[in-house]
N, C-alpha and C positions, 0 to 999 in steps of 0.2 A: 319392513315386512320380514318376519321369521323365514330363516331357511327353507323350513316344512310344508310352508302353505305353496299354493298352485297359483301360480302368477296367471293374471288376467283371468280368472274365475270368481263367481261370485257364488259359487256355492259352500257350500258352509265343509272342510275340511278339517282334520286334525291339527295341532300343530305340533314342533320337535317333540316334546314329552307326553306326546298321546299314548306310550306303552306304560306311562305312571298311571295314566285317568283309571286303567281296572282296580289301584288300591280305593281310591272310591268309593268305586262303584261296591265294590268290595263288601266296602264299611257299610253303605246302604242297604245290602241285603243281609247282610251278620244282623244290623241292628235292628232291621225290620222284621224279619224271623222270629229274633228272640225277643224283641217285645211283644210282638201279637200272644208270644207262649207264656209269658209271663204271667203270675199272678197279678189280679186286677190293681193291688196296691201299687206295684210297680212298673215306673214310668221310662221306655228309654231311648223315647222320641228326639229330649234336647239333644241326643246326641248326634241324630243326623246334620247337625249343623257344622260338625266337622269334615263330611264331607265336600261342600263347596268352598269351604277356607283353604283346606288341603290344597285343594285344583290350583285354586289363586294362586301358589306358592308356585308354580311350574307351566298355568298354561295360561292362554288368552284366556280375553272375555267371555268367547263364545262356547269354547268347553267349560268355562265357569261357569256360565251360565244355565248351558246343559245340564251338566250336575247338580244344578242348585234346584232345577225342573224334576231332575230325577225322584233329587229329596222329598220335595212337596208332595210329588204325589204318593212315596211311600208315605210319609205320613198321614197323610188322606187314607190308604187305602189302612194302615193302623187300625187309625180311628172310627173307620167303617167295622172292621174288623172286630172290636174291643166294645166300642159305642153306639156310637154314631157322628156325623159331622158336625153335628148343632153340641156336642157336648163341650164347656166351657173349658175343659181341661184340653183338650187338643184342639178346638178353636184358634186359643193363644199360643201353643205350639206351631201351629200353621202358620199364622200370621208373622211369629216372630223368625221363623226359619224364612219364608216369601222374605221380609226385610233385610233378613241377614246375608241373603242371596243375592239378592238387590245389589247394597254394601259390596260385599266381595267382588263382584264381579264389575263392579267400577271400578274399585282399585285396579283388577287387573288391566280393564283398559288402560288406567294411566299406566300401568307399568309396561304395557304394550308400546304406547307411544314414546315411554321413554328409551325403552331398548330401541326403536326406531331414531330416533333423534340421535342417540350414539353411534348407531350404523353409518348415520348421514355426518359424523362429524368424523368418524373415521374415515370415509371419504374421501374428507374434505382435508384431512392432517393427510393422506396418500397422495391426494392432488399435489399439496404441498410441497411435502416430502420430494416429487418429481421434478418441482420447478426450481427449491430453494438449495436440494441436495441432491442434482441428477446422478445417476451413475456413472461412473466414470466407465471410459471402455477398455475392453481388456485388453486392445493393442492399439498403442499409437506410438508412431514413428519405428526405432530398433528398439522399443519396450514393449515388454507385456507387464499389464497393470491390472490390478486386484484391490477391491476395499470390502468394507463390512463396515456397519454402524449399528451400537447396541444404546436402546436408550434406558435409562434407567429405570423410568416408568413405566408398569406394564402394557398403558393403554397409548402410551405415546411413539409416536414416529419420527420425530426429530428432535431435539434438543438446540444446546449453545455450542456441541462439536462440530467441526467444517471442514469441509473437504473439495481440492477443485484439480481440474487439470486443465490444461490451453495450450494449443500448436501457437508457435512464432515460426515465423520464416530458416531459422536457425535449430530447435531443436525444441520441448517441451519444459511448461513451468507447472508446479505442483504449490499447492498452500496446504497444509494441517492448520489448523487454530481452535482457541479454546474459549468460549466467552464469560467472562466471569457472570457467575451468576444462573438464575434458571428461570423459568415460565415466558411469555411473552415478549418481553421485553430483549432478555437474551435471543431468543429464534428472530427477532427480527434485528438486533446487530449483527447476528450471523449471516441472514441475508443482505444486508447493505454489506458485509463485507466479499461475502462472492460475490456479487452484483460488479462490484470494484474492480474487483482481479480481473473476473471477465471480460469486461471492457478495456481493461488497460492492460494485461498480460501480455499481446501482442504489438499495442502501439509502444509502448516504455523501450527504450531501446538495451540498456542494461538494468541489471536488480536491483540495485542499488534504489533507480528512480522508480521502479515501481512500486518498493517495499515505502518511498516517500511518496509516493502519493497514496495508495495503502492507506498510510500514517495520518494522512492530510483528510482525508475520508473519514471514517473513525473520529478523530479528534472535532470536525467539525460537527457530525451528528452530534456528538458530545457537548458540544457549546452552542446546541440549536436553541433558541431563547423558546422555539413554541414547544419546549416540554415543562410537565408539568411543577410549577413551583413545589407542589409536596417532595418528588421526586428527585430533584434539583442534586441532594447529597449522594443520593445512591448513584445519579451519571458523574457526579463528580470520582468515584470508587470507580466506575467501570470499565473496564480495558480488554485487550482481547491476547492472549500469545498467539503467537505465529510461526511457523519455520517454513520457510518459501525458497523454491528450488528451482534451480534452472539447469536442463540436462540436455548438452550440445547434442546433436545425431552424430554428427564426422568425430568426435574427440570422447575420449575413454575418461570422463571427468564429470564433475557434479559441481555445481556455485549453491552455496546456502548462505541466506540471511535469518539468522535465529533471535528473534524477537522475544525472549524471557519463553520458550515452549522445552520440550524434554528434547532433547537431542535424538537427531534419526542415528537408528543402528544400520550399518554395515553388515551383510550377512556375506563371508566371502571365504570357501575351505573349510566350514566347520568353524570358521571365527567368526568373532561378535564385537565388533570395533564402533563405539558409540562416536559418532560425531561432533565431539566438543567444538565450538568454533572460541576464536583466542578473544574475540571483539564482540560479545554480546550484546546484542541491542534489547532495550528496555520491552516491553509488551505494546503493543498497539493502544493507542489513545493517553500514557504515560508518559509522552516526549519531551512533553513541557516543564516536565519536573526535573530533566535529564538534558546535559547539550549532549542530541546523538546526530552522530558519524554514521549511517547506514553501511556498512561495507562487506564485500560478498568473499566470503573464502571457499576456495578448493580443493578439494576431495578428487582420490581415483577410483573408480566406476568404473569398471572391466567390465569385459562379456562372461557373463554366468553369477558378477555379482547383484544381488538384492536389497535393498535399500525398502527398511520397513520404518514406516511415519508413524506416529499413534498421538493419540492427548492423554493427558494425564488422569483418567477415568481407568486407564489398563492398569498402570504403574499404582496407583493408589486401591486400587479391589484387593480387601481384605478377607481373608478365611475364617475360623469361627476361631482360634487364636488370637487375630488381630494380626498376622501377620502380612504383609503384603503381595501382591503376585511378582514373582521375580524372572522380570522379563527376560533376562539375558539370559539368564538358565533354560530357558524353556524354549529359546528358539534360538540355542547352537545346535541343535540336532536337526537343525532343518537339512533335508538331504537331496534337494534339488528340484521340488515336484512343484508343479505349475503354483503362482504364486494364490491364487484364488484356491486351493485346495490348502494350503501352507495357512492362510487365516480361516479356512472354517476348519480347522485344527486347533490356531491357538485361540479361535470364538471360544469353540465347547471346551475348553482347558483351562480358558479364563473363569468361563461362567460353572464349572467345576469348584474351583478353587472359591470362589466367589459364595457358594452353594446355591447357586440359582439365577442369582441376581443383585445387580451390583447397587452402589451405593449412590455411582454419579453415572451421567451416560459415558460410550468410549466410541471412540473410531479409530479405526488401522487401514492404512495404504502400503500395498508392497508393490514395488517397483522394479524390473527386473530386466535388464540388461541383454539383447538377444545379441548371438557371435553377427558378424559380418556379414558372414554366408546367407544364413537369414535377416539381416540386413536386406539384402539383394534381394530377397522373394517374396518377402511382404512388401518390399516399395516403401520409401519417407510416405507419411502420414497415413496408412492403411490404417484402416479401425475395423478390419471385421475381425468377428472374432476367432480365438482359436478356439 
């Protein structure tokens, strides 16, 4: 149902573009006027059939239809005017204008129903969206936490970018990942892989074994015999990057395992310190091609520093150049303002550079270190917000 109509009434309403219906209507008395004044030769009846085509183009049925009633009976009232009704020349004007009104105004319905069915599928990608990619919250444990997710498609709400967060008894873990590839297929490895995290973020005792079973997840999707033999070559390509984090509450430090994903920046002083790790592990679902070592290195993580996650949807958004967005540039001038204000800065700066709209979908987590003292005020694991 269109915005405009009155829910639970069955009375016949406008719908959103009922201030277009007066060009119309418009058309219908210009061209009813000046044909009744017309010389007898001249006919300019067919043209009121552009008024209910018009309609179609912006409203439902029922104001197409309206209009298409309006037209009839200008033309009737023409041919009264000029002739009479029984005259063969507006006869078949009548007739074909009724049909062509008819026509029109079925289309609109279908095209009614289908903006409905869109509504319902927007919906249903929002529902989605909530379950597969909840929001994470803006405070949990001595962090405040921030994300955004851009998708590439106007009408879409989530893609093959990922994003998670999970309390353990010790401190919080974070996942970014990026899933090769796009449409259906991708949004649902991206769901098997937070599905994973979630469940095991807390049991896994260090990163190391949850980034292996992660790994063990993934790869077995991957080798599930009940996908489709067409398909067969493209799971064989498929894989996911990852950079998975583990951020103590009591200790001023960071653990990452960087599975082939862009390295998280350090925002700390006005400096931009990328996170290389020395021991890179392969991309999720790749192992077998690789003998890997999962192993977790160490980062210092102060109070006041920022820790910003992204996929490579940000890093690769190009300007009308071709130039790329150049992250590091754009967010040393971060000047310490809550991190959710800090990405819908570099949103519209990306989608700036971008001119509108990017090429692949992106998503950004900032993570942000609170002092001690607030430590003590907010309590381990508080989630309200600030």
């Amino acid at each position: 149902m269109s915005p405009g109509r009155l829910r639970g009434s069955n009375r016949w309403s406008w719908e959103p573009g009922h201030a277009l219906v007066a060009v119309p209507l418009a058309m219908i008395a210009i061209v009813t006027v000046v044909d009744i004044l017309a010389p007898p030769e001249v006919h300019l009846g067919p043209f009121l059939v552009a008024a209910p085509a018009v309609t179609a183009s912006f409203a439902g049925p029922r104001t197409t239809g309206f209009v298409g009633a309006v037209a009839v009976l200008a033309q009737m009232a023409v041919a009264m005017a000029r002739t009479s009704l029984t005259d063969l020349n507006h006869t078949f004007q009548i007739i074909a204008l009724i049909l062509i009104s008819v026509f029109v105004t079925f289309f609109a319905h279908l095209r009614e129903e289908h903006e409905k069915q869109l509504t319902q599928l927007r919906s249903v990608a929002q529902a989605a969206q909530q379950v597969v990619l909840r929001p994470l919250p803006q405070r949990v444990g001595p962090l405040r936490v921030a994300s955004v997710y851009i998708a590439a498609e106007a009408e879409a709400q989530i893609g093959g970018d990922l994003y998670a967060a999970a309390r353990t008894a010790h401190g919080t873990r974070f996942i970014v990942g990026d899933v090769r590839g796009k449409g259906l297929e991708a949004i649902g490895d991206a769901a098997l892989l937070l599905g994973a995290f979630r469940a095991a973020a807390h049991r896994q005792a260090d990163l190391p074994a949850l980034v292996a079973y992660l790994e063990g997840t993934v790869s077995s999707n991957l080798d599930d015999p009940g996908a489709d033999a067409d398909d067969t070559e493209d799971y064989r390509e498929a894989f996911i990057t990852a950079a998975v984090l583990d951020v103590p509450d009591d200790e001023s430090v960071l653990h990452v395992i960087n599975c082939g994903h862009p390295p998280p920046l350090l925002l700390r002083g006005g400096q931009v310190i990328a996170l290389e790790v020395r021991r890179p592990a392969p991309p999720l679902g790749l192992t077998e091609f690789v003998d890997t070592d999962f192993a977790a290195e160490t980062f210092a993580f102060a109070a006041g520093d920022v820790i910003l996650l992204y996929t490579d949807g940000v890093i690769e958004a190009r300007d009308r150049s071709g130039a790329f967005y150049p992250l590091v540039e754009r967010v040393a001038p971060w000047s310490g303002e809550h991190p959710q204000a800090f990405l819908n800065h570099l949103c519209k700066d990306l989608l700036s550079h971008a001119g509108g709209r990017l090429g692949d979908d992106a998503a950004m987590v900032a993570i942000e270190r609170l002092p001690r003292v607030r430590d003590r005020e907010v309590g381990r694991g508080d989630r309200s917000p600030s």
